[in-house]
N, C-alpha and C positions, 0 to 999 in steps of 0.2 A: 487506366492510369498505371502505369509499369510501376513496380515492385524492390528490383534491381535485387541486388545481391547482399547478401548478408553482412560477411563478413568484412576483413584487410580490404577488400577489391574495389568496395564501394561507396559511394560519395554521395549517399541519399540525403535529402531535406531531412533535416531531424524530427521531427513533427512525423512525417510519411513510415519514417522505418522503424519507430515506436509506436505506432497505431498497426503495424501489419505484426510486429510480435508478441504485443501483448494481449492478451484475451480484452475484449473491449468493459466497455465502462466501468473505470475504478472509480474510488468511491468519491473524489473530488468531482464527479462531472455532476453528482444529485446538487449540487451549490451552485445556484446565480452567479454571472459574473461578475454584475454591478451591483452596487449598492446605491439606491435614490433614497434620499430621508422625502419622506411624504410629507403633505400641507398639514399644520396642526390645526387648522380650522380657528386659529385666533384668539385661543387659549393658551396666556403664558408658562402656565405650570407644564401642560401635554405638550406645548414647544420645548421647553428645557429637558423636558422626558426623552421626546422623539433625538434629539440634537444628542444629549448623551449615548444613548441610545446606538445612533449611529457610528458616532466614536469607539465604544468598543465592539461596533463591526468591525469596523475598518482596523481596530489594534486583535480582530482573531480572537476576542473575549466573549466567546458565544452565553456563558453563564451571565456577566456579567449584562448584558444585553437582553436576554430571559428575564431577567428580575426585573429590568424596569420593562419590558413591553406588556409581559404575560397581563398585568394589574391595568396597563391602558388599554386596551386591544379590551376588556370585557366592558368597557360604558364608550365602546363605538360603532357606527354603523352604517354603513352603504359602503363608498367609496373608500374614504379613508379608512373606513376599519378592512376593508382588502388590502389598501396602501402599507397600513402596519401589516397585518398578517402577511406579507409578502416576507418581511426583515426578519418576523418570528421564522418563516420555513425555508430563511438560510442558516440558521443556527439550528433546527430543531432536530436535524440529521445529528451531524457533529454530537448533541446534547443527549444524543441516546433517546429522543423523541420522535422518530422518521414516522413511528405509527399512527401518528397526530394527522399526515401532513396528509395523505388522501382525502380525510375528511374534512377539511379546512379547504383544501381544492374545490370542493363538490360545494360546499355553501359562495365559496366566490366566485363560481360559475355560474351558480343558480341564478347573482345576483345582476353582474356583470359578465355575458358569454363573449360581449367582445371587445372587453378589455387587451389590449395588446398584451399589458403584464400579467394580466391573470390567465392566458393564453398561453404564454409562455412556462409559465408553471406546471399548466399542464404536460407541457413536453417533460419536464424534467420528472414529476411524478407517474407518467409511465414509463421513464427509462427505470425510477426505482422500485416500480413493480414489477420490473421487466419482463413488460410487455412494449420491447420492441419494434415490430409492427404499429402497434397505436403510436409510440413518441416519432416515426419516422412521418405517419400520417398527420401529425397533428405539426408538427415543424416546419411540413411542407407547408400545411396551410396557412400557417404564419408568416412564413416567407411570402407566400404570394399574399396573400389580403392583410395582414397589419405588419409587414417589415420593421415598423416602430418596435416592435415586440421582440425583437432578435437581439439587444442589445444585452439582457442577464443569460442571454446562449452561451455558455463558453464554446471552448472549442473541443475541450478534451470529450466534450459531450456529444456536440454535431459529429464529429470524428468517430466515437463508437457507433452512433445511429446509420452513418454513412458505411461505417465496415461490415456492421450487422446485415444490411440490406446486401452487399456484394457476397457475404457468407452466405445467406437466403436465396442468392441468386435470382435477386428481386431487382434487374438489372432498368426494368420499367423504371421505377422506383426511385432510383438512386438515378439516374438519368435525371428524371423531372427534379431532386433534390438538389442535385447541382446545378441546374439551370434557375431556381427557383432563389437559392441563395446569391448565385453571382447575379443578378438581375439585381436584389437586394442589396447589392455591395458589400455583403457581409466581411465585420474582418475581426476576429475575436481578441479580444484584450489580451487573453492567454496566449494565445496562438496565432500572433498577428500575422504569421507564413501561409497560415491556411486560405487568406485571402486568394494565392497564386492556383494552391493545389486546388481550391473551387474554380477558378476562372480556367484554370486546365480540364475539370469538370465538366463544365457545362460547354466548353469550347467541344470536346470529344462526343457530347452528345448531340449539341448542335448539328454537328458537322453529317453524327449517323442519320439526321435526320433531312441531310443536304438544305439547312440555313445557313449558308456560308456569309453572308454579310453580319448577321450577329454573331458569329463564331468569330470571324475573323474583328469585332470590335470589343472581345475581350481580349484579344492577344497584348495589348500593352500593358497589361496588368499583371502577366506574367515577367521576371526579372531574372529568376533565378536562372543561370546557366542549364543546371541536371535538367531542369524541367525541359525547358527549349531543345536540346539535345535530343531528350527524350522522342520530341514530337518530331524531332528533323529523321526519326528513325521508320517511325510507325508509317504506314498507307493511308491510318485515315484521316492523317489530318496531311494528307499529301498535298490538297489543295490548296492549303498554306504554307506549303514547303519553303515558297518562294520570298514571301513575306521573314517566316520563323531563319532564315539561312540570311536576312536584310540583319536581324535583331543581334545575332549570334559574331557573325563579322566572320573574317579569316581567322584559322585557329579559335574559332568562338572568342575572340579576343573582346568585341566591343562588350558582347554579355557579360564575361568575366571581370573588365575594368569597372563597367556599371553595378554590378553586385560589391566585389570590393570595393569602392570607392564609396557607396553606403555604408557597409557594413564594417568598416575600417574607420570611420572616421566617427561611427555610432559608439565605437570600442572607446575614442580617445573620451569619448565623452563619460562612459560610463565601466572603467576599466573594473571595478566588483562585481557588476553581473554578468552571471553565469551563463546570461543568453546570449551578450552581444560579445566577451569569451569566445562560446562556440562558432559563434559567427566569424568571429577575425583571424581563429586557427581554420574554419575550414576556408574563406578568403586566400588567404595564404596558399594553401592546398594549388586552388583555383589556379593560380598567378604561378605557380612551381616554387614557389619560395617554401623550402618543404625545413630548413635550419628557423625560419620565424616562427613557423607551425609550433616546431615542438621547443622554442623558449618559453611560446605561450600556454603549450598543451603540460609542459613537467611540471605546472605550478597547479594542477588541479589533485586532489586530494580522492582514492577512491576508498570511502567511507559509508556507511549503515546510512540510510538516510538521504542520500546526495541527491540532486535534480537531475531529472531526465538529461537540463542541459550541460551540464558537470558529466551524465558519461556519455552521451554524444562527444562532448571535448575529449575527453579519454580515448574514447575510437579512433578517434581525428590524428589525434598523438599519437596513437600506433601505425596510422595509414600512414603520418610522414614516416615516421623511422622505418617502414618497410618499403616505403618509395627508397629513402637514401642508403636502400642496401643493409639496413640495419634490420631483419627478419627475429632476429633472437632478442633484440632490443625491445620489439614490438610485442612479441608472445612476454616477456615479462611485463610489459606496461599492463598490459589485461590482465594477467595472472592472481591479481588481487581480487578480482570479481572473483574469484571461487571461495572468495570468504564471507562476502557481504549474502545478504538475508533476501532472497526475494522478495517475500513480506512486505519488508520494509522500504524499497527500493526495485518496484517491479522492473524496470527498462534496465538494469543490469541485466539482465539475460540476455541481449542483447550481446554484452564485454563478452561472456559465455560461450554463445555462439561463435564469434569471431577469435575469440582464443583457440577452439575446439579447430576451425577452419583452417586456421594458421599454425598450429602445430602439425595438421596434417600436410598441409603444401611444402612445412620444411621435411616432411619424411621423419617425422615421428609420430607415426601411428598407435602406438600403444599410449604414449601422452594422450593423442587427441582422441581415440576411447573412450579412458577414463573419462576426460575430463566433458565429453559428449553426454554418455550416461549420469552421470554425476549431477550436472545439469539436470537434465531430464528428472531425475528423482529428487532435485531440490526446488525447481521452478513451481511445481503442483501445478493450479489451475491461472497464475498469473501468465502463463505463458498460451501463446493463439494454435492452433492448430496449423497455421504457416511457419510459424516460428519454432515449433516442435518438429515440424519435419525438417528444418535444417538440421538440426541435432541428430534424425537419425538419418540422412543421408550422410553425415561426415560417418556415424557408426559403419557404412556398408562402405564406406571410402577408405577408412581404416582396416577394417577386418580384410577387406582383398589385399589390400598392401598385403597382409601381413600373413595370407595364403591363407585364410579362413571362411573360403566361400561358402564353406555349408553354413554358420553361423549369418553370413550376411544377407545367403537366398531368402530366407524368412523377413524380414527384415523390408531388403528391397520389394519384395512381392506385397507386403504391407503399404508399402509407398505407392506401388502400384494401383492398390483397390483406395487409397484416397487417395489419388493424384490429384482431385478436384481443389483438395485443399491447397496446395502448393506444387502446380506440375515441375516447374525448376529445380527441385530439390529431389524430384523422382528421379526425373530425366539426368540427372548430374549423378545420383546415385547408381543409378544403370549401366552409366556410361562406366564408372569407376570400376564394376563389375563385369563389366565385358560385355552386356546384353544390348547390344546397340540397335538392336532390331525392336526387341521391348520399349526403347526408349524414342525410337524412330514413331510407332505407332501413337504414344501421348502428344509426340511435338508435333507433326502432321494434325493432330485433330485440335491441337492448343491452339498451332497456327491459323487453324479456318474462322474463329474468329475473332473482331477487336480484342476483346476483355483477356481474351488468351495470349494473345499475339505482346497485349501492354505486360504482361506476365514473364513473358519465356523473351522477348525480343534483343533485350540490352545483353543477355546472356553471349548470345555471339557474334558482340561486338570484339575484334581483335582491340590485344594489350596497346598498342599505339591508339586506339582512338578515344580510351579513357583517361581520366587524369587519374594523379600517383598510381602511376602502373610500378606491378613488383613482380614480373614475372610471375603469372599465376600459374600451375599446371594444370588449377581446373579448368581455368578457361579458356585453357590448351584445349581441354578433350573436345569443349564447342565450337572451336575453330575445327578443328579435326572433322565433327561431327557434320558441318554444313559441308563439306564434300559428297557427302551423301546424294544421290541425284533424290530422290524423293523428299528427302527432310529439306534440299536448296531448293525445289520446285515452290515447295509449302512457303519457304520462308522469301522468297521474292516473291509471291501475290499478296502478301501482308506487310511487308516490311526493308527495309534494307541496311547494310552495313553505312555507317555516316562519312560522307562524303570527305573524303582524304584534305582537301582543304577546310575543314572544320576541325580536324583531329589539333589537339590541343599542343601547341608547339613545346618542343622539349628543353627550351634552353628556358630559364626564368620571365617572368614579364614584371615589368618596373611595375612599382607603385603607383598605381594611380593618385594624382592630386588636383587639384579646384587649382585654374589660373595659372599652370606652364603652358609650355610649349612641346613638354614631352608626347608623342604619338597616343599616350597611351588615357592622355587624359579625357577626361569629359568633365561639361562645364556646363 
């Protein structure tokens, strides 16, 4: 599943491009998604307990919730006293009691081992042992034999166990997990997008495994434009080219109207959340309507605290303003993320990144230094080892600018012996240093196979065939770069540049609406 680009350039599912640069499972993924108030067995008093109870779950009052379970939860037993104990080890994190929760696991497995919910707990209690390994082991197995059991998965959860495996290079692994979830129909409350990116999942592992009749009967599940695009790039899901280029339309047009015309009309509905916000600026985007983008993106606030989907919208707002030619516009929209707290708002490092990238495309490299390293020494450990090497690829991007190659060989050679971790971000830095031979040999062996090829592929895609292009110079250098006879040999037996009628037309596309006559609708 391709990665894409960090920064201004890129138009990634928000979900995708905060799970690849944050170090994985913050502390919100140890919590259930759902809340079920359990049977009270037919006792008024233990019903009006359980029913309060639930209520200040659901009002985020984990104390308040503690006090009336802890005193019922000790005169019950079998079933229901699991069914409570499930409510108590969603608060008992938050409550400063996570130590409780292994052992409360181990007696409700004792009791019930295949309870789907107590099953499910399990997953979460070795993500907060982390041990890894075990919660990917034990999710799979939920997926496949109690699927009932997925429903307190969030996603922010499934997403670290899924990243962790592809760091692990447990590539088995994470295959059988996305095949195992989309079978499931898994679609997280939190993360209802993550639906698409599992059916792209198990479609990709399908496919390595040449079952193309169930690969190709999750492809309707997929909607989003970037994704579909994605696959119209890649070799291995060539065998649906034909299909994914039916979905996509001229100029990707029917994908794009079908995504906004959701995601646009989710917004009239709910014009305060932050999700469906990000959703109708990046819609926008989509459609080239890049003046609606940023009426909707100037109204988001970047503040201590904000939701992943508030700076998602922020990024979004800086990619319109450097589509409309507005580059200095865009480096101030991000510029405030150099104030806010990681800590407190890990997915701003993201703003970070793409500020760093875009100071340097304008040719101020001493800005995007600073503000590279800067980064780097405030992110600590909330930030991934992909996401950390954009930051110091723009450092060796900057430092040649600015004739400082001795300062950057260190650096790039760094990038070099972990290319594993992010080869794009080697490779780009290489290139920015003159070493195109250094960088030739990562992308050659990136390219040989899938999981590399999903990696480095969208990289050299020419600025016509993305949407809000701004004249990148970086990805000037990988247009440059596939001239190469060696790096263009590697990169047509995996891949290819998308099909010029696919490239996203550059004049606007109407809005889509329910019941005209306009071309652009769907009904």
């Amino acid at each position: 599943m391709g990665r894409g680009r960090t920064g201004i350039g890129a138009l990634l599912p928000p979900a995708i491009a905060v799970a690849c640069l944050l170090a994985p499972m913050p502390a919100e993924a140890s919590r259930p998604a759902r809340i079920d108030p359990p049977a009270a067995g037919g006792e008024p008093g233990r019903e009006q307990g359980l029913t309060a109870a639930v209520s200040r779950l659901q009002q985020g009052d984990c104390a308040g919730a503690l006090a009336i379970l802890d005193p019922l939860v000790a005169d019950m037993a079998g079933r229901q006293r699991n069914a409570v104990q499930i409510l108590r080890i969603s608060c008992l994190g938050p409550a400063g009691r996570g130590d409780e929760i292994p052992g409360i696991y181990k007696e409700m497995a004792a009791s019930e081992p295949d309870n789907p919910s107590v099953r499910a707990v399990g997953v979460f209690v070795a993500a907060q042992q982390d041990d890894m390994p075990e919660a990917a082991r034990r999710l799979t197995a939920l997926a496949e034999q109690a699927p009932d059991g997925l429903g307190s998965i969030n996603g922010v959860l499934a997403r670290g166990i899924l990243q962790d495996l592809g760091e692990r290079h447990d590539l088995a692994g994470r295959k059988r997990l996305f095949v195992a979830l989309a079978r499931a129909d898994w679609q997280p409350a939190d993360e209802p997008d993550m639906r698409e990116s599992v059916a792209q999942g198990a479609i990709e592992a399908l496919l390595a495994d040449r079952r193309l009749p169930e690969a190709e009967a999750f492809l309707p599940r997929i909607a989003m434009p970037e994704i579909l695009v994605t696959m119209a790039t890649e070799r291995l899901y060539e065998p649906l080219w034909p299909a994914i280029e039916v979905r996509l339309g001229d100029h990707s047009g029917l994908a794009i109207d079908r995504f906004a015309l959701g995601r646009l009309e989710a917004f009239t509905r709910s014009e305060n959340d932050d999700r469906t916000r990000r959703d109708a600026i990046r819609a926008f985007i989509l459609l080239g309507r890049y003046p609606e983008a940023i009426e909707l993106g100037e109204k988001v606030a970047v503040v201590d605290g904000m939701s992943d989907d508030a700076v998602a919208s922020v990024r979004y707002h800086a990619q319109a303003l450097a589509a409309e030619g507005d580059r200095a516009g865009a480096i101030e929209r991000l510029r405030p993320f150099t104030t806010i707290d990681p800590a407190k708002t890990p997915s701003s490092v993201s703003g970070l990144i793409g500020l760093a990238e875009l100071l340097d495309e304008a040719a101020r490299p001493a800005e995007a230094l600073a503000v590279a390293r800067a980064a780097q020494a405030s992110s600590g450990d909330t930030i991934s080892k992909w996401g950390r090497a954009w930051l110091r690829r723009t450092e060796v991007c900057a430092l040649s600018t600015m004739g400082r190659g001795g300062e950057a060989k260190p650096i790039a050679d760094g990038l070099i012996a972990g290319s594993a971790d992010n080869e794009a971000a080697a490779i780009e830095a290489l290139l920015c240093a003159g070493r195109a031979d250094d960088a030739a040999k990562i992308a050659v062996a990136t390219l040989a196979t899938p999981d590399g090829t999903a990696a480095i592929a969208d990289q050299f895609q020419p600025d016509e065939a993305i949407w809000a292009p701004a004249g990148s110079r970086l990805r000037g250098l990988w247009v440059a770069f596939l001239t190469r006879t060696d790096v263009k040999a590697a990169f047509d037996r995996s891949a290819r540049i998308l099909p010029r009628r696919l490239w996203p037309a550059r004049t606007p596309r109407p809005i889509p609406r329910r019941g005209t006559d306009e071309p652009s609708t769907l009904t």
